[in-house]
C-alpha positions in Angstrom: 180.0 187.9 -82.2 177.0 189.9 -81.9 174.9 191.7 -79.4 173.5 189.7 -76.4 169.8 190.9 -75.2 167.8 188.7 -72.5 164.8 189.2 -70.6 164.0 187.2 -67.3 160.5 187.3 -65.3 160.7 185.0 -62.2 157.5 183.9 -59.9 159.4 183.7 -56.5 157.0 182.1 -54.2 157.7 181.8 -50.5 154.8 179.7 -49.3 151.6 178.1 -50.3 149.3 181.1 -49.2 150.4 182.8 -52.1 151.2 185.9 -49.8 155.0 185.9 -50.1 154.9 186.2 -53.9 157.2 189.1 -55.6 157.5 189.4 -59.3 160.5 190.2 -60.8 161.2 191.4 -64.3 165.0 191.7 -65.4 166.4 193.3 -68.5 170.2 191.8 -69.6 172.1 193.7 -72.3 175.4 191.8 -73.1 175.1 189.7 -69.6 175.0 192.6 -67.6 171.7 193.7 -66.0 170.3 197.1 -66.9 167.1 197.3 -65.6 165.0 195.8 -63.4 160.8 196.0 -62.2 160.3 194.3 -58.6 157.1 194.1 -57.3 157.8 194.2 -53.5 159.6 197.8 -55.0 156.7 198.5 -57.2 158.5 200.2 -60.0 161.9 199.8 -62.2 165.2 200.3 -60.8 167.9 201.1 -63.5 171.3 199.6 -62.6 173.0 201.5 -65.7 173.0 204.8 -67.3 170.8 203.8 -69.8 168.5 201.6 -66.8 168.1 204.6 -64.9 166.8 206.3 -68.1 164.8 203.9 -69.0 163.3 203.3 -65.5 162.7 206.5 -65.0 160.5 206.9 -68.3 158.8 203.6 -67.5 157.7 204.6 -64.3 155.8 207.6 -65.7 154.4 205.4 -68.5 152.1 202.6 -69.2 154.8 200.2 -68.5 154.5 200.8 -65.1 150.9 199.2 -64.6 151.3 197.4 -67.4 154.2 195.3 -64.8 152.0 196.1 -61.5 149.3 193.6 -63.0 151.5 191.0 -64.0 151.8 190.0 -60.4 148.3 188.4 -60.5 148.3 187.3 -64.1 151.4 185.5 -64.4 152.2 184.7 -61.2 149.3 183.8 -58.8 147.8 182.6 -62.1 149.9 179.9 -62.6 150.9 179.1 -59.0 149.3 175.9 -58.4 151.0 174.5 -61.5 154.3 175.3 -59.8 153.7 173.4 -56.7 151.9 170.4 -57.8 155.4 170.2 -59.9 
């Protein structure tokens, strides 16, 4: 019993270039997505009423480059350890 809260960021790569690359950052409140940043978007999405209030503030705030940058640190950064897996 309890409360269920997840956060996924995926790398999806779709070739070697590293041109194809889109970020995406997903909030999950009891297994249902609320929220969502995308970088081929370029800003949250809310899926929920309480998503769409919190993208909406997130997109005026820090948050918003915060996820814009995370494209080429996380990402890009770490892309050659993902294909030479």
């Amino acid at each position: 019993d309890g409360y269920f809260e997840q956060v996924v960021r995926q790398c999806r790569y779709s070739s070697k270039d590293l041109q194809g690359i889109e970020f995406i950052d997903s909030y999950v409140f009891n297994k249902a997505e609320y929220v969502r940043f995308n970088s081929t978007v370029g800003k949250y999405v809310g899926y929920t009423e309480l998503g769409v209030k919190n993208a909406e503030a997130w997109n005026k705030g820090p948050e918003l480059a915060v996820e814009l940058g995370e494209l080429e640190r996380f990402c890009k950064h770490n892309a050659a350890i993902y294909y030479s897996a």
